[in-house]
C-alpha positions as CSV (number, residue, x, y, z in Angstrom):
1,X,26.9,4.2,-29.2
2,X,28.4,7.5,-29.6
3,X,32.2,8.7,-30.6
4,X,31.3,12.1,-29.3
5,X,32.0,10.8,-25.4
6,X,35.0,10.8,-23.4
7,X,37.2,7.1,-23.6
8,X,35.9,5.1,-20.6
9,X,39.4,4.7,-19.9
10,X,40.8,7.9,-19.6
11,X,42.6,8.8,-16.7
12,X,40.4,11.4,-15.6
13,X,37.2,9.2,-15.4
14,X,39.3,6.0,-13.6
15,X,40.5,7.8,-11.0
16,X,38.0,10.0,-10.3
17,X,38.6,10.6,-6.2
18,X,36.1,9.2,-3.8
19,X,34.2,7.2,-5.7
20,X,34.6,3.8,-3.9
21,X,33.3,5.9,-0.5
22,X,30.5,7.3,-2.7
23,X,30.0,3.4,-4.0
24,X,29.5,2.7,0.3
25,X,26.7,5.4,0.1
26,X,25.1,3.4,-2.6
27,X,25.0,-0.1,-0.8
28,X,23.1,1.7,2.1
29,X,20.7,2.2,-0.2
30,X,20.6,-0.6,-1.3
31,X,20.7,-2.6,1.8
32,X,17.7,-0.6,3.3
33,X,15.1,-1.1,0.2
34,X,16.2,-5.6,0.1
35,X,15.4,-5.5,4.1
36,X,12.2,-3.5,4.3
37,X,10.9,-5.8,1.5
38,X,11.3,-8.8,3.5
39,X,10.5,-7.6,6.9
40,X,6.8,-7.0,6.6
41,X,6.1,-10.8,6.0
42,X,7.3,-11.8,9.2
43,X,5.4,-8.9,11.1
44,X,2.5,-9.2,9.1
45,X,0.7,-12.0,12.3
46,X,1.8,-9.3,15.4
47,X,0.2,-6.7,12.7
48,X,-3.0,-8.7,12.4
49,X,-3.1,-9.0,16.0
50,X,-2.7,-5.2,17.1
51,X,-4.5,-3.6,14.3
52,X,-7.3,-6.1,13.5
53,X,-7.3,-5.3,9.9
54,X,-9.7,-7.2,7.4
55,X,-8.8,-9.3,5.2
56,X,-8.8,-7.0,2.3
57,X,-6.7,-4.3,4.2
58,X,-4.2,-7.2,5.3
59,X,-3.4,-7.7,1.4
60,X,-3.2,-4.2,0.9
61,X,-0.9,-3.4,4.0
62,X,1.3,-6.2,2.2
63,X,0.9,-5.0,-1.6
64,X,0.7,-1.6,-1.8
65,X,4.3,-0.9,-1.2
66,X,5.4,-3.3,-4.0
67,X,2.3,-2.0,-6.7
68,X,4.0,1.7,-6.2
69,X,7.4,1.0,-6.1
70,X,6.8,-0.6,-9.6
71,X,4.7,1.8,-11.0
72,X,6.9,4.4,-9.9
73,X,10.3,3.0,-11.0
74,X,10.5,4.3,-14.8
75,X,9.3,7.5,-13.8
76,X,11.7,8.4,-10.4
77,X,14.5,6.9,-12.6
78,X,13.6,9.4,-15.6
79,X,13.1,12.8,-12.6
80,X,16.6,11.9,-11.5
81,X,18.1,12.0,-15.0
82,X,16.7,15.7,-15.1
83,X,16.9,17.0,-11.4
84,X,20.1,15.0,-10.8
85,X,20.6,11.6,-9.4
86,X,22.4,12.3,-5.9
87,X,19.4,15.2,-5.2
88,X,16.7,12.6,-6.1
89,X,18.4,9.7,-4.0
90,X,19.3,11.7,-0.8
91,X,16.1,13.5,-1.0
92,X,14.1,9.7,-1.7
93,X,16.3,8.8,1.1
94,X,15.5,11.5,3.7
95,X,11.8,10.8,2.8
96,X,11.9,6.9,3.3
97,X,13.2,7.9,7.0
98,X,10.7,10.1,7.9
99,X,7.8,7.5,6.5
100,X,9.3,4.9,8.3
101,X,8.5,6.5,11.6
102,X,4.3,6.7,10.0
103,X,4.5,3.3,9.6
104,X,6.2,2.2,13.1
105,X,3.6,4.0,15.0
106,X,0.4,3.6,12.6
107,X,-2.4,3.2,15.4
108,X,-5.3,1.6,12.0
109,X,-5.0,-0.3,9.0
110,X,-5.8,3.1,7.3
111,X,-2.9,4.5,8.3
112,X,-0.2,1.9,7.9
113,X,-1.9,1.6,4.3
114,X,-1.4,5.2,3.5
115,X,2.5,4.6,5.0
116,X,3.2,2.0,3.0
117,X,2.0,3.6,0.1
118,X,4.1,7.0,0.6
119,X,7.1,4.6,1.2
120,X,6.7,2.8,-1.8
121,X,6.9,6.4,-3.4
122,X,10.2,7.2,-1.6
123,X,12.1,3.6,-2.2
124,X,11.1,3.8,-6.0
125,X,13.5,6.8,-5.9
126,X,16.5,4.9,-4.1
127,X,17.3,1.5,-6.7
128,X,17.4,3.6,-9.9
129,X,19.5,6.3,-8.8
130,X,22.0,4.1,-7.5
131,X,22.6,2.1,-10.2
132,X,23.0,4.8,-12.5
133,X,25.5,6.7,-10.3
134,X,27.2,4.1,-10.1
135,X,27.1,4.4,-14.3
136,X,28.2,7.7,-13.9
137,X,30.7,7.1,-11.0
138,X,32.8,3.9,-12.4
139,X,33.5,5.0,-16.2
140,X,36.4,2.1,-16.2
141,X,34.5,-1.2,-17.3
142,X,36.0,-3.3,-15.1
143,X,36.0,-1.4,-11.9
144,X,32.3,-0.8,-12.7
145,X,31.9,-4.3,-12.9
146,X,33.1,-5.1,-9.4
147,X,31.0,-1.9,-8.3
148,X,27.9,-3.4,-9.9
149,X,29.0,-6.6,-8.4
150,X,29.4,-5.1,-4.7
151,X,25.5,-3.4,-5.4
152,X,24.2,-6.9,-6.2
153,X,26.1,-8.4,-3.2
154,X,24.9,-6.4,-0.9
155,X,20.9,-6.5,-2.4
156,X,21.5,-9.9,-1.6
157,X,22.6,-9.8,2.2
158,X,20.1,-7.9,2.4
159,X,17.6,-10.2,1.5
160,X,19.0,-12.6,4.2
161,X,19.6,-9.6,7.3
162,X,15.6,-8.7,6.5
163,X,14.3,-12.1,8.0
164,X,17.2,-12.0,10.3
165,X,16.8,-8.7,11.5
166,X,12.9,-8.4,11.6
167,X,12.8,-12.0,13.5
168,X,15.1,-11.1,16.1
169,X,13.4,-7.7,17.1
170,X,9.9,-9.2,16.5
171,X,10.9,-11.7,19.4
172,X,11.7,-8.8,21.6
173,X,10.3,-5.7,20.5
174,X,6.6,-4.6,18.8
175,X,6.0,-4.9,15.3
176,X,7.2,-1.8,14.9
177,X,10.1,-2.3,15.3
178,X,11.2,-3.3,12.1
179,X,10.4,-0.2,10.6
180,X,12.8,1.8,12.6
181,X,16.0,-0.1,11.7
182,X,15.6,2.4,8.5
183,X,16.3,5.2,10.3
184,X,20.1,4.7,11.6
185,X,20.5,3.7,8.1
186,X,19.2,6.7,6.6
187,X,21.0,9.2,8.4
188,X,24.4,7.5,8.2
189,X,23.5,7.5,4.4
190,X,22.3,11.1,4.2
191,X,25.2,12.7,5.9
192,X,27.9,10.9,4.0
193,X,26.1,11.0,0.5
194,X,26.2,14.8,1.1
195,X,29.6,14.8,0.8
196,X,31.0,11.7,-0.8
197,X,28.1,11.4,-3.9
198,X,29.1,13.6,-7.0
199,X,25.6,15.2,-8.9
200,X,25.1,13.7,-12.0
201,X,22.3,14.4,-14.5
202,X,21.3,14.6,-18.2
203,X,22.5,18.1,-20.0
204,X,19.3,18.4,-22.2
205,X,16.8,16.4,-20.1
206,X,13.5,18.4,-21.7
207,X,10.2,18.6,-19.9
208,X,9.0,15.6,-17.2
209,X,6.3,14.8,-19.0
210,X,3.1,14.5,-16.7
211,X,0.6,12.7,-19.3
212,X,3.2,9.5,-19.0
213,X,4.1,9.4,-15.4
214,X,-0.3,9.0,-14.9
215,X,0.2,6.3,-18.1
216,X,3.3,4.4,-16.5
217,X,1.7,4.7,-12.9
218,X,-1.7,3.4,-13.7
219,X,-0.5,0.8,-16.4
220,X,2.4,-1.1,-14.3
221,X,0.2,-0.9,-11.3
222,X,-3.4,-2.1,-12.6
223,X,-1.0,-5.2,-14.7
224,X,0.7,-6.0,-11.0
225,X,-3.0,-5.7,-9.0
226,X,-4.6,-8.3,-11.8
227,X,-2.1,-10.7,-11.4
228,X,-1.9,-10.9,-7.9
229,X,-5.4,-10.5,-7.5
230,X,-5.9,-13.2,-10.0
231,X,-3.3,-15.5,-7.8
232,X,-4.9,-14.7,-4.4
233,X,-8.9,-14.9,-5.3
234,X,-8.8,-16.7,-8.7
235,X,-11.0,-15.1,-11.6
236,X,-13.2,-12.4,-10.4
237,X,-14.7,-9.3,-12.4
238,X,-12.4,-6.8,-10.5
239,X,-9.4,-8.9,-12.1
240,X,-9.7,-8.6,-16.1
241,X,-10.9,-4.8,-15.6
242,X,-7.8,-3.7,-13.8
243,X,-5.5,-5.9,-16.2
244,X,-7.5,-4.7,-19.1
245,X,-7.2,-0.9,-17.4
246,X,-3.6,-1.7,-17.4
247,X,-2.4,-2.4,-20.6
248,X,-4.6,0.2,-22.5
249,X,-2.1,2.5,-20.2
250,X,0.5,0.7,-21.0
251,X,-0.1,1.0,-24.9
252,X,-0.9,4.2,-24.4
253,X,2.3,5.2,-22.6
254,X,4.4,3.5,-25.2
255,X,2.9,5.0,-28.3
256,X,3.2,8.6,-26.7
257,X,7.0,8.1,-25.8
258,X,7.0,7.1,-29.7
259,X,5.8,10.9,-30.5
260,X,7.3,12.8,-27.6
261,X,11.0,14.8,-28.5
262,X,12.2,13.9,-25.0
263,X,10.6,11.1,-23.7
264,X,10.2,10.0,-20.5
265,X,11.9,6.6,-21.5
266,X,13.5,6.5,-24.9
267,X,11.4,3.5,-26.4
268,X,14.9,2.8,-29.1
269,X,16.7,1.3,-25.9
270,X,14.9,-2.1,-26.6
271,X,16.7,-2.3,-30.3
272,X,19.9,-2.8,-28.5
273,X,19.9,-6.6,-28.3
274,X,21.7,-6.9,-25.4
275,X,19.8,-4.6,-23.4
276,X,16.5,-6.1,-24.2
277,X,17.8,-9.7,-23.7
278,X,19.0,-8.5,-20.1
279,X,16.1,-7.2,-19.0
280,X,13.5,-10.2,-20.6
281,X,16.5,-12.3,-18.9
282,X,15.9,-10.6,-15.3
283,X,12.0,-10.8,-15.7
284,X,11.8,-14.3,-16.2
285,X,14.7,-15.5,-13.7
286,X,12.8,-13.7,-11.0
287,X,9.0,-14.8,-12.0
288,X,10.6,-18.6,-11.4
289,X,12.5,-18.0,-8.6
290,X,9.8,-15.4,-6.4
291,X,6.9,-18.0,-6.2
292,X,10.1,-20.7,-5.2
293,X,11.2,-18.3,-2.2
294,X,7.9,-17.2,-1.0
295,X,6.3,-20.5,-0.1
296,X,9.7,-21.8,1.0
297,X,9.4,-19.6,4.1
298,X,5.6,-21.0,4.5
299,X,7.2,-24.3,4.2
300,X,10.5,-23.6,6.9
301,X,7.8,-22.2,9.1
302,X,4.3,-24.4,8.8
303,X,5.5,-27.4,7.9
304,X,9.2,-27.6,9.6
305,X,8.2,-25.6,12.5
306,X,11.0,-23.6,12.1
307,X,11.1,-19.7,14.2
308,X,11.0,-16.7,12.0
309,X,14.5,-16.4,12.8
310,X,15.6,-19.9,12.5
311,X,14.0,-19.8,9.2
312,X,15.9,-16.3,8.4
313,X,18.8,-18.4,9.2
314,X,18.0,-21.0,7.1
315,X,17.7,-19.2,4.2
316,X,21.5,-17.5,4.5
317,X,23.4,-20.1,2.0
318,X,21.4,-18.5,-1.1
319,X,22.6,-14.7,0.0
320,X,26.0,-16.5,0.9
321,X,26.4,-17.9,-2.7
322,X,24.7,-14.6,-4.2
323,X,27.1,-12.2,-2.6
324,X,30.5,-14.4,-3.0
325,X,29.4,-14.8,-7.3
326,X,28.4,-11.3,-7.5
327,X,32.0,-10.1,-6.4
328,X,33.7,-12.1,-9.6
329,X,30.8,-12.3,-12.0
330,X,32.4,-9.5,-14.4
331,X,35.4,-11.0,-14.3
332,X,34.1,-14.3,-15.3
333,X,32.4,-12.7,-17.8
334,X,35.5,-11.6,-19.6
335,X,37.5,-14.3,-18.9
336,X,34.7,-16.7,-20.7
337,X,31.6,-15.1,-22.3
338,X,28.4,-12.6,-21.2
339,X,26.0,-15.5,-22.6
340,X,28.1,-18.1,-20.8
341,X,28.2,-17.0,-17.4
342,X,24.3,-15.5,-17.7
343,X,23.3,-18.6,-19.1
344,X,25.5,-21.2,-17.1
345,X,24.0,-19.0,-13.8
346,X,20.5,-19.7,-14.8
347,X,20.8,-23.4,-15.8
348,X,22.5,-23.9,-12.0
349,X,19.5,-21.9,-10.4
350,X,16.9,-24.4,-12.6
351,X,18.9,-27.5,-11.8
352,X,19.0,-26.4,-8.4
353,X,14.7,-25.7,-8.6
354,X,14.8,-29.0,-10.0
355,X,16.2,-31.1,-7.3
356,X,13.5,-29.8,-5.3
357,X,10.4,-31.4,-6.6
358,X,12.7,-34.2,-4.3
359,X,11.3,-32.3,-1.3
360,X,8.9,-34.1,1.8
361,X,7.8,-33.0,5.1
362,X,11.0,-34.4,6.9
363,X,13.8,-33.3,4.1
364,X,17.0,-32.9,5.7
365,X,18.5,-29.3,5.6
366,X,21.4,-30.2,3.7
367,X,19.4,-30.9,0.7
368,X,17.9,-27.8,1.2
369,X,21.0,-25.8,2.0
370,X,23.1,-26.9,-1.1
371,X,19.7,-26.4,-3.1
372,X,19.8,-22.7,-1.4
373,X,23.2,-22.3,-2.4
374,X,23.4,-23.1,-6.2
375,X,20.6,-20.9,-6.1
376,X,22.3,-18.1,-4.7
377,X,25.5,-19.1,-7.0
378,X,23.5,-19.1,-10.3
379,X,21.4,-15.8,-9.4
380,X,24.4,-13.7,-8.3
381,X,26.2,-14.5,-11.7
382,X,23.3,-13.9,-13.9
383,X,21.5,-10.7,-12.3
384,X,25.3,-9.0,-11.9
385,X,26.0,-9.4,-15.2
386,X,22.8,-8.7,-16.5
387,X,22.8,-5.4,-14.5
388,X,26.5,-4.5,-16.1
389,X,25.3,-5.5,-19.3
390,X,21.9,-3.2,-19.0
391,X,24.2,-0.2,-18.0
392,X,26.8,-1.0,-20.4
393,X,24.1,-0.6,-23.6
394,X,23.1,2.9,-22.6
395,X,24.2,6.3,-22.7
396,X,25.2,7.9,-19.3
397,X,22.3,10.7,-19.6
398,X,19.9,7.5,-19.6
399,X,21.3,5.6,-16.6
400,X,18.6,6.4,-14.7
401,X,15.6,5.2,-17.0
402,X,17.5,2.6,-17.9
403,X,17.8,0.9,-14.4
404,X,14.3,2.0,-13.5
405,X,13.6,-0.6,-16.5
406,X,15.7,-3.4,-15.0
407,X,14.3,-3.1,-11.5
408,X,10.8,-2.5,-13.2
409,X,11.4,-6.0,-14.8
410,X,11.4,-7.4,-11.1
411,X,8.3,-6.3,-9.9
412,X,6.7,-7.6,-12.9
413,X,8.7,-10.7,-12.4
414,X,7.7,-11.1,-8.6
415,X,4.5,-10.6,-9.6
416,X,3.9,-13.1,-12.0
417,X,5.6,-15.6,-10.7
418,X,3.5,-15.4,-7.4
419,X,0.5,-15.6,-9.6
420,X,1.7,-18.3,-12.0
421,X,3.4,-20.5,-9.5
422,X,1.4,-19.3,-6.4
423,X,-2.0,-20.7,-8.6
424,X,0.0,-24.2,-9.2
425,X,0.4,-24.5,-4.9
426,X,-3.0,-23.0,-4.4
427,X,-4.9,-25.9,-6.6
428,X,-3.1,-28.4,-5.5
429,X,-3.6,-27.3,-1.5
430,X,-7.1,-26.8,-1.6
431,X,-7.7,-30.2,-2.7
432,X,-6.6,-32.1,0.5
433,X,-9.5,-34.4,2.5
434,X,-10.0,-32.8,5.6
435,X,-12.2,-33.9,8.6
436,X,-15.8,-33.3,8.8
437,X,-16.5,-29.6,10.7
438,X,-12.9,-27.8,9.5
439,X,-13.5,-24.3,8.9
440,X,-13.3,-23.3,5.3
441,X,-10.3,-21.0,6.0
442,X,-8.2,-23.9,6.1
443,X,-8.6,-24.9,2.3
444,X,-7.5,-21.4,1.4
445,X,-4.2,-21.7,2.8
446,X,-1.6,-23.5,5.5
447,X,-1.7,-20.6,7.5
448,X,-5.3,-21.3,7.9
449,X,-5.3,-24.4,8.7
450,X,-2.6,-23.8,11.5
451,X,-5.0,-21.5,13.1
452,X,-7.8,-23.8,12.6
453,X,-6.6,-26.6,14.1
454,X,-6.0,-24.4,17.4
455,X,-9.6,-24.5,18.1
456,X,-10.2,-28.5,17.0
457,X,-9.2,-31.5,18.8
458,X,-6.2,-32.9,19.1
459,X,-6.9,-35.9,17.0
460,X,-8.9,-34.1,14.7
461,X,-5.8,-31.6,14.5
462,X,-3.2,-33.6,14.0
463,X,-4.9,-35.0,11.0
464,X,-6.3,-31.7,9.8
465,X,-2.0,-30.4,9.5
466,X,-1.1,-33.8,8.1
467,X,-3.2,-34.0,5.1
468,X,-2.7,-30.1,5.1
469,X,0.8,-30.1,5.1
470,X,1.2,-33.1,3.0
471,X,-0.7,-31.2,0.0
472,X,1.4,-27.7,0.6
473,X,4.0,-29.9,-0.1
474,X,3.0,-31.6,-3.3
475,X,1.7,-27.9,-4.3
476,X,5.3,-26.7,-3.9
477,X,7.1,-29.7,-5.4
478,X,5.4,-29.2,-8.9
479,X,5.5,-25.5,-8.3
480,X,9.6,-26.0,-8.1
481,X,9.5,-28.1,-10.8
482,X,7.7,-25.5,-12.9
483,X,10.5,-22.9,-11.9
484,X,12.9,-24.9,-12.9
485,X,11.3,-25.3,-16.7
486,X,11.3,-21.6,-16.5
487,X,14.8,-21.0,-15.4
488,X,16.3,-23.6,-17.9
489,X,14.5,-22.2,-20.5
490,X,15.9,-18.6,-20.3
491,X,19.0,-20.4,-20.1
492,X,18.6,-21.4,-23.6
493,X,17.2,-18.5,-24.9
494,X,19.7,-16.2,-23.0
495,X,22.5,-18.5,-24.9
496,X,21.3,-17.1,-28.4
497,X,20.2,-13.5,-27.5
498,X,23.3,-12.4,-25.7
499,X,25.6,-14.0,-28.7
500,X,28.2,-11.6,-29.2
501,X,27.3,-9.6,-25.8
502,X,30.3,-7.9,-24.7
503,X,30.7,-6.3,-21.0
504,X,33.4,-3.8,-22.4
505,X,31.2,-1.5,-25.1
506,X,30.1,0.8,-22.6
507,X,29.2,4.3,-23.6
């Protein structure tokens, strides 16, 4: 974008010493934020149990985390352009450690709500500041492709060690439990960032401007809350006044960066073709795959009768796939095209949501597995390159903003895809004929009707779980097949907006 920088390919900047341990910093990071998201789900009964929250405090022990991460995300990501990355990072870092203990030994709902609120404020410090030191550490474009490659790789194990992990200690330990895992992490990651992770930071960041952060927070988050809220209770008056709430902030928030001299994010970023094609690229690949992956761990566990840890298990072909793509997805994308291995990625991952409107009760797991894996295969070519492409259509002073953006475009993504997808399963489930005297709680989801049919008889049980399970089923079956329109669709429009896309402009 500029002449005015340095070659990418000078000497100095490929060679630059340590920056492959610094790069082993980063994945710490990394890994630590994909497992605590996935953890919680599988402690969220023992939680229940202990701490006897209501239901209302149960969603908010479960969402609060994600509602602050992403309303946080721009906003951390623009602080560590101006205070410097590695402080933010290590001091986000130090933070999510410390929190992690709160939430481990939270003795009310109130508390583990507050927790998981203050962690969501420390992890929305940890994915942008990686990414863009890893913009700032790997000026080559091809090493920082395999850099950016190894970060998505290792988001991705981490998706499959969460469930893993958390099922294994929940079978042995407390809930707890699962929250301090973080801390060996942390301090392994504190002690060698200090040393290894160079600082990095905009020359002529300008003020952080308060007025926006409030804007950015209250918009992304009151947009997130209405969806899910919409998704979970269906239309109430709470719902449209918190979306509505939302996007006023939101308007607001872009029409002041529009004025401001130095912006919190610099609004012209979106004129870059490539960069807005990523990101709208990312948003809708994750809102079809989320509501996929969260029911299909309802459906290894309530309808299989799989273990929390045989369904973590399960699961591991998608990471496998993701992590063994994300290690040549650069490459590939010299070798052929950006467009072609973003949109060849995301037709696999559709044709791969597509093959499972196919599922029943009684599928075998090697449909499921190979399904898993093209999955994991498609997503680990398109999110790498997306990511490289992202940081490739930016300035190095804007790293940071920048990959708040990207990883904003997942929450927003998770979100609606829940909603969307979650609404499709949820209509279809509540219709199922039950037998006379089953308590409403079963109609509102499986879960429910497990635990209903503990205190029924066991005729009246079995055929309470047979017509539940056979409708969860259906639900998910059309909500696959509606992932897969999704996905195949980006494919297509991917094709067109990334024409010309190039993983070697970087700036």
């Amino acid at each position: 974008m500029t002449s005015t920088l340095r070659p990418a390919t000078t000497p100095e900047a490929v060679k630059r010493p340590g920056r492959w341990l610094a790069l082993s910093v980063l994945v710490l990071a990394v890994l630590l934020v994909a497992v605590d998201a996935t953890v919680l789900g599988l402690a969220t009964p023992y939680i229940s149990e202990d701490l006897r929250p209501t239901g209302t405090q149960l969603l908010w022990i479960g969402d609060v985390y994600s509602f602050v991460i992403a309303g946080l995300l721009v906003s951390m990501g623009s602080l560590g352009d101006r205070i410097g990355r590695k402080r933010i990072l290590l001091g986000g870092a130090t933070a999510f450690g410390a929190i992690s203990v709160l939430n481990a030994y939270a003795g009310t709902p109130e508390v583990l709500i507050l927790a998981r609120a203050l962690l969501g404020v420390a992890g929305a410090t940890l994915m942008p500041a990686t990414l863009a030191l890893i913009r700032n550490l790997f000026h080559d474009p091809r090493e920082r492709s395999l850099a950016i490659g190894v970060w998505g790789a290792t988001a991705s194990a981490g998706t499959a060690v969460g469930p893993i992990t958390g099922g294994f200690l929940l079978e042995h330990f407390w809930w707890g439990s699962v929250f301090l895992i973080n801390l060996p992490v942390m301090a392994v990651l504190v002690l060698v960032g200090i040393r290894s992770l160079p600082e990095s930071k905009n020359p002529a960041p300008g003020p952080w401007d308060v007025p926006s952060v409030a804007l950015s927070l209250v918009g992304v988050i009151g947009v997130v809350y209405a969806v899910k809220e919409l998704a979970t209770h269906g239309f109430t008056w709470p719902t449209p006044a918190a979306g509505a709430l939302g996007a006023a902030a939101l308007t607001g928030f872009v029409r002041r960066q529009l004025t401001l001299p130095t912006p919190l994010l610099d609004m012209r970023l979106f004129r870059n073709r490539g960069f807005s094609a990523a990101v709208l690229a990312d948003l809708l690949t994750v809102l079809g795959l989320s509501g996929l992956v969260f029911f299909l761990s309802q459906y290894l566990q309530l309808v299989q009768g799989r273990s929390p840890f045989e369904a973590g298990l399960a699961e591991i072909p998608a990471a496998a796939g993701a992590v063994a793509t994300g290690l040549v997805a650069g490459r590939a994308a010299r070798r052929h095209s950006v467009r072609a291995v973003v949109s060849g990625g995301l037709a696999a991952v559709g044709l791969a949501l597509g093959s499972l409107t196919l599922i029943t009760e009684t599928t075998g797991y090697p449909l499921l597995g190979t399904a898993l894996l093209v999955v994991g295969v498609g997503a680990g070519f398109s999110f790498t390159v997306t990511a490289d492409v992202i940081l490739s259509s930016v300035p190095k002073d804007q790293a940071g903003a920048a990959s708040a953006v990207s990883e904003t475009a997942y929450e927003l993504g998770a979100a609606l895809g829940i909603a969307i997808l979650g609404t499709i399963v949820t209509g279809v489930y509540r219709g199922f004929p039950a037998p006379a005297g089953t308590p409403s709680r079963a109609h509102e989801s499986l879960g429910g009707a497990v635990e209903a049919a503990h205190a029924m008889s066991p005729e009246s049980a079995e055929r309470l779980l047979s017509s539940a399970r056979g409708a969860f089923v259906d639900g998910l079956s059309l909500a696959a097949g509606a992932g897969a329109a999704v996905l195949l669709a980006t494919a297509i429009a991917a094709w067109f907006m990334l024409r010309g896309q190039r993983l070697d402009n970087a700036v």
